[in-house]
N, C-alpha and C positions, 0 to 999 in steps of 0.2 A: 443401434448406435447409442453410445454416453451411456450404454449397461451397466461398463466398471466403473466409471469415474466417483469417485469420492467427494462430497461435496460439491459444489457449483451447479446445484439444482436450479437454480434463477439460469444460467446461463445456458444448461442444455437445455431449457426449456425454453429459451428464445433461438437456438440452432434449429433446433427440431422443427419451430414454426417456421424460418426461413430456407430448410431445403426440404420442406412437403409444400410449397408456398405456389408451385406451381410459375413464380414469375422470375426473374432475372434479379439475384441480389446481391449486392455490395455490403460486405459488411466488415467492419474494422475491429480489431478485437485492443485493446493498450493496455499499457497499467506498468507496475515498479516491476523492473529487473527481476527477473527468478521468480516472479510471481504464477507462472506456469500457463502460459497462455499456450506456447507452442507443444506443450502436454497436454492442455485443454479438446485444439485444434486435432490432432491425432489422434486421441484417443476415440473424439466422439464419430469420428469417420473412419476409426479402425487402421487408420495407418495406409487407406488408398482413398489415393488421388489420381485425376486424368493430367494434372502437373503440379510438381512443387518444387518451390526455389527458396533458395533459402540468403539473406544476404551476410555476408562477409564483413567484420569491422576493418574498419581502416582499409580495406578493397580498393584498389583501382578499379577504372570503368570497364578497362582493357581487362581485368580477370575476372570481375563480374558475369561479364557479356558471354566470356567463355564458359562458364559456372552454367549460364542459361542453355547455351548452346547443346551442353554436354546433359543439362537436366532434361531440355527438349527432346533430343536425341534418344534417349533411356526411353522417356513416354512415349514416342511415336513410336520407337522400333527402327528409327530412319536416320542415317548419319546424318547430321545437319551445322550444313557453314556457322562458323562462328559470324556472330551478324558484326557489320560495322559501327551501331548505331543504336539506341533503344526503339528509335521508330519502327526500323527495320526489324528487332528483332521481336518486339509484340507483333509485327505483322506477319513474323514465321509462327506466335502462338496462335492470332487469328485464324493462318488454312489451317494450323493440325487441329484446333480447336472446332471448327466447319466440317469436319470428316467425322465429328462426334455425333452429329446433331439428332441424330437416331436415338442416340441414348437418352434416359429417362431423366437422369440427374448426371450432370459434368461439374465438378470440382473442384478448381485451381485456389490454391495453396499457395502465398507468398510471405514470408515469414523475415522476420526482421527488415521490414519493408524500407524505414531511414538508410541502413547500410546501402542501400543499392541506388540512393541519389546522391553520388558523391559531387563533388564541386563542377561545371560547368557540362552535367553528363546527360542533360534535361529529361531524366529519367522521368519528375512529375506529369511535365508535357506528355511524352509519348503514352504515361498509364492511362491518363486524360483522355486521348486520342483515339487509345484502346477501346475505353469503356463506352463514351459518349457516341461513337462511328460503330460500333457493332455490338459490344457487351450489353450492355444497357436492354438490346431486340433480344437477346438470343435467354429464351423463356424457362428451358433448362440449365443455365448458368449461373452456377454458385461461385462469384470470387472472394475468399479470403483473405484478411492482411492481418499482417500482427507487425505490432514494433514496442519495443522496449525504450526507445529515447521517444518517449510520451511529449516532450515538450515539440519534437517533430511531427509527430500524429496529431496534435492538437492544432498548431500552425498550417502546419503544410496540407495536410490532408483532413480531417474534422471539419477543421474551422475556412475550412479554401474559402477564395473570393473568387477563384476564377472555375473553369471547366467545369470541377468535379466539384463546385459551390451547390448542396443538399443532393448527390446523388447520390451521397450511401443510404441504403436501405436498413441498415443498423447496424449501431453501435455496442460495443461492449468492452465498461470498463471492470477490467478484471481483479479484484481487492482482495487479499492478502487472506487465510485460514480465521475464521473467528476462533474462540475456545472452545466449542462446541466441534468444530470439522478438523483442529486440530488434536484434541484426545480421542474422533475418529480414526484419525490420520495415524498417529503410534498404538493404536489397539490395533488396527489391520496390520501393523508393521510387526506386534507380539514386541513391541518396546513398552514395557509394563513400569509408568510412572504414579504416580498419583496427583491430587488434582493441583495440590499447593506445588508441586517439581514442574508441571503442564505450565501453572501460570509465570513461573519462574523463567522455565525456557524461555514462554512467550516475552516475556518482559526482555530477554537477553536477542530474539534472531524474528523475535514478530510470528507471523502466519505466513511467512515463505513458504512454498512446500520445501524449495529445493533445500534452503537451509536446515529445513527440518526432518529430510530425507537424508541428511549428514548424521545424523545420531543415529547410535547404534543399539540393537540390543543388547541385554548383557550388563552394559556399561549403565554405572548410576546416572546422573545427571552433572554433578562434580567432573565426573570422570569424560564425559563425553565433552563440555566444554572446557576441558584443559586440553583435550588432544585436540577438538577444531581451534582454538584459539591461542596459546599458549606451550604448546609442543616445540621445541627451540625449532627443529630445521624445517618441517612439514607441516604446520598448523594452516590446516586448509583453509579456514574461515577468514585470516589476517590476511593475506592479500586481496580478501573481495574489496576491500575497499577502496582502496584506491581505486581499481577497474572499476568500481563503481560507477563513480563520475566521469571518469577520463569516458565512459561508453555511450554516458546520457548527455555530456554537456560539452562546447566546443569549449567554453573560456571554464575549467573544472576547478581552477584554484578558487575561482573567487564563488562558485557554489560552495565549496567545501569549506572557506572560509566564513560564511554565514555559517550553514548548519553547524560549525563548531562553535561559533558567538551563540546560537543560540542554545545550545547544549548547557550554557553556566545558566540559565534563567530557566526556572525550574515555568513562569508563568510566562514568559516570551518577552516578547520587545515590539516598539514599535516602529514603525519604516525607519523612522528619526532617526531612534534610537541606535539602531542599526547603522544607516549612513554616518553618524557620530562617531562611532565604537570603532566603523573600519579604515574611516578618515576618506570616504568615498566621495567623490565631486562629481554633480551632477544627479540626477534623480534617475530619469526614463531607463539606464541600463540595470536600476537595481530594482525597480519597480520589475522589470520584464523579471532577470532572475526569478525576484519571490515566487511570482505567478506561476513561473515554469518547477519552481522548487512545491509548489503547492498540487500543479497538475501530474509530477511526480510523487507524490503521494511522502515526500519528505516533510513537510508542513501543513500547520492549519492556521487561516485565516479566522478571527474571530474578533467581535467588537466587543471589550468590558460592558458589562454589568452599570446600565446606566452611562456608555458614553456613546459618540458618537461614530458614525465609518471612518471616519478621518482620522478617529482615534486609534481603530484597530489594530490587534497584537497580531505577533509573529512568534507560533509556538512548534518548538521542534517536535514531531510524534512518529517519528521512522524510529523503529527502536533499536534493530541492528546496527545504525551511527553513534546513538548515544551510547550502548554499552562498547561501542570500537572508540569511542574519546575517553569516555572515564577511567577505563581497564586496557584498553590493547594500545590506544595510539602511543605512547610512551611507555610501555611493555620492556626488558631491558634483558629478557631472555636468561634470567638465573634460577627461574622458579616455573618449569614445566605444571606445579601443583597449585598453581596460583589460586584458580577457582576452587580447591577443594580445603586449600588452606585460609580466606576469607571468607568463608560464610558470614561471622559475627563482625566484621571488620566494618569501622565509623562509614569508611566510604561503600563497604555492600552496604548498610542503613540506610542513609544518605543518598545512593542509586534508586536502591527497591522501592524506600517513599515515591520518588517523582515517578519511575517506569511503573508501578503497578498505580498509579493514576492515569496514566497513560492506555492503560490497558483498560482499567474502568471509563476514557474516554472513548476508546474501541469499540463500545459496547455499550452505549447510551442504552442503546433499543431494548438492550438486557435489563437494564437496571431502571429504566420505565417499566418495562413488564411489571418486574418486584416492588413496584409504586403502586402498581395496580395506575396508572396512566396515561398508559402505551397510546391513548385516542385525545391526548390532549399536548397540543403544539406546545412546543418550548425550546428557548431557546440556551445553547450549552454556553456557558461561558466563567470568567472568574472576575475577583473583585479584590482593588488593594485601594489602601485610604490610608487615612495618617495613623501609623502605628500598627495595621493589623491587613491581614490578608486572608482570602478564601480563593484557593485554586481550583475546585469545581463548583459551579451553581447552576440550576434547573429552576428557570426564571420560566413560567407554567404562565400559561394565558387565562387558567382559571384561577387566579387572584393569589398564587400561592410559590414563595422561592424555598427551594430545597438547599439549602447550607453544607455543601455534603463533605464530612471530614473520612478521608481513605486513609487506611491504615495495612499493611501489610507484615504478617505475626505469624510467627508460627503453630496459636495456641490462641483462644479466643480473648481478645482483646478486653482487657480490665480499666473501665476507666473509673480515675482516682479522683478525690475531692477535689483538687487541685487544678485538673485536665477539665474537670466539669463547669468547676467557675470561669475557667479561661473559653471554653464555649460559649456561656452562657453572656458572658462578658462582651464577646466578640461579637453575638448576635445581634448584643444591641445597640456597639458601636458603629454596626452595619445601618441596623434601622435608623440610628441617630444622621448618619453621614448623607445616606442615600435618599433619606426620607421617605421612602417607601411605607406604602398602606398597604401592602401585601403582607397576607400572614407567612412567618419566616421558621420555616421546619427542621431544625436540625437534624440529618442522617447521615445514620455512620455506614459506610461500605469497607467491608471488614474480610479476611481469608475466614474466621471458624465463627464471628460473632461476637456478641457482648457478654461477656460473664456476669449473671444474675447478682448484680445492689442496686444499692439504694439509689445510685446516681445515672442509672440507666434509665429511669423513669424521666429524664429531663428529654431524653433523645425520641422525639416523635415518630421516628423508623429508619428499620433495618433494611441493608440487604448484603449480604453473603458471596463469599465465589461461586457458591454454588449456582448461585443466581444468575451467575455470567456467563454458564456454559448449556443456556437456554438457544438452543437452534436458532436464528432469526427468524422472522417471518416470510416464510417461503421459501428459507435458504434448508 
């Protein structure tokens, strides 16, 4: 089992322990759209199950029911009435389910589990029903779940208060390709990038697999995202978006709405901020959003550098949004070549700055390593004061904040007299502001490095792309 799977060593390594487990386990798998959970789930059981159903968007309860009916039927062998009811019809899984009980390991698969609770169809109730009155005893049973609207998995099912309140046996949230599983990912594919084009992609569609099973070989990198995005009649990649949210969220204007506010703030916003900017009344519904936009993996919460919770930012880090706002949402379909004809363009500048911090936010664990102090707590955050701003900081619990200026070049990064003063400047407008007694390290994170003067000696360390395409630990 999980022989092929490519990456997600942490993850088959917790399946594995739950179907040789010997007991009855629940386990929920979530995470952001296309993130490959349902490629997860198949691959590592080979693609058989003793049942799997799969839910329908936008489904009525009535074609649902028939879906099960028809997926029942297939596994047993046995034509079987469309049930009236979910109670009913987990109680035709219950007998075919009881006729197994011989077997060593039984496997039910339920996949995009939100689709299949549509409005008054008390599909939770009856899964409740199921597990708690029978599943729960029966010692060789493996149930599965997966769902992609995360803010439903989190609410409904994760976080229950009622039935199924801690019976799952485990969770797994499923997190997007690092750079390391991602230039595994196109070397098994024979798409032959290198590692500045890898972090680039990465910067433009993230560690999707699915998005990043859309590139071709053959094709440069230019060339492959002008045809997904930018192709006038077929450009596969510009309608994810929308379906995006309309999949994950009932009210999707007003998620969409945010993540595009926060798209112009390269450092985020805070609740305020936000509720101001959209002219929103009321607090509790946009409070919920953020949460639900954070447990989809479209934002992060964090509190500046010296302030408090109440202060905390709101920073967009889903990268496929930001490069669909800057470049596609206003697209006007005259220029098929668009990505191949801006490379040096203000706004690719302007992009690449913010998204390849973003990706250096991706990969803290990386760039700890290349600290040498992967075993020392800290926390990520950034810092603006009158006049000056630092968009990453590694505020270290042994007495030391890392300053860190990211830079993304084609060529290793030269810095000038003039760049060096305005660091050196900055750092102490920081120390003066903040009043911190912590000693204050300026590092540059860089695509090729610093080119050897005289002004490199002010930078107390490096760290490289290379340095980011370090495995995680354990992954």
């Amino acid at each position: 089992m999980g022989n092929e799977l490519l990456g997600r060593r942490i993850e088959t390594q917790i399946l594995q322990k739950c179907v040789s487990s010997g007991v009855a386990e629940f386990i929920a798998i979530y995470g952001r759209r296309r993130v490959g959970k349902t490629f997860l789930v198949k691959q590592f059981f080979d693609d058989k199950f003793d049942f799997y159903l799969t839910g329908i968007y936008e489904c009525t309860r009535e074609l649902n029911l028939q879906l099960f009916a028809q997926a029942l039927s297939r596994h047993s062998g046995v034509s079987v009435a469309t049930p009236s009811n979910w109670l009913e019809a987990f109680d035709q899984l219950r007998s075919y389910l009881a006729g197994l009980r011989r077997k060593k390991r039984v496997v039910v698969f339920i996949d995009e589990l939100p689709w299949l609770d549509t409005p008054g169809s008390r599909f939770l109730s009856a899964l409740e029903h199921f597990w708690n009155s029978w599943g729960s005893d029966q010692r060789n049973l493996k149930l599965v779940v997966c769902g992609s609207a995360t803010t439903w998995m989190m609410h409904k099912l994760i976080g229950h208060h009622g039935g199924l309140h801690n019976r799952l046996t485990e969770r797994i949230h499923l997190f997007p390709f690092t750079l390391a599983e991602t230039e595994e990912y196109f070397r098994s594919r024979g798409i032959a990038l290198n590692r500045h084009q890898i972090v680039e992609a990465y910067m433009i569609v993230g560690g999707i697999p699915f998005y990043l099973s859309k590139f071709n070989r053959g094709e440069g990198l230019p060339q492959n995202i002008d045809r997904l995005f930018f192709r006038r009649n077929d450009a596969e990649m510009r309608s994810e978006y929308d379906f995006l949210f309309r999949s994950l969220f009932n009210d999707a204007e007003h998620y969409r709405a945010i993540v595009e506010l926060l798209a112009t703030r390269s450092k985020g916003m805070t609740r305020c901020e936000i509720q101001q900017s959209l002219q929103l009344k009321g607090g509790g519904g946009l409070t919920e959003m953020l949460t639900n936009l954070e447990h989809c993996d479209f934002i992060r919460k964090y509190a500046p550098f010296g302030k408090k919770e109440r202060m905390a930012m709101y920073q967009l880090t889903d990268f496929y949004s930001l490069f669909y706002i800057n470049f596609v949402k206003h697209f006007n379909g005259r220029n098929e070549q668009l990505w191949s004809t801006s490379v040096d363009s203000p706004a690719h500048r302007a992009w690449s700055g913010y998204a390849f911090k973003q990706v250096c936010l991706a990969h803290v664990e990386q760039v700890k390593r290349a600290l040498g102090i992967s075993g020392v707590a800290t926390d990520v955050c950034s810092w603006s004061g009158d006049g000056a701003q630092i968009d990453l900081l590694l505020d270290r619990r042994d007495q030391v904040v890392n300053l860190c200026e990211v830079k993304f070049s084609l060529a290793p990064y030269e810095l000038t007299r003039d760049y060096d003063l305005h660091l050196l400047e900055r750092r102490e407008e920081f120390r003066r502001q903040t009043r911190t007694r912590k000693a204050l390290h300026l590092t540059m994170i860089t695509t090729y490095g610093l080119k050897h003067n005289a002004y490199r000696n002010d930078i107390q360390s490096e760290v490289t792309m290379d340095d980011l395409f370090v495995h995680a630990v354990g992954g």
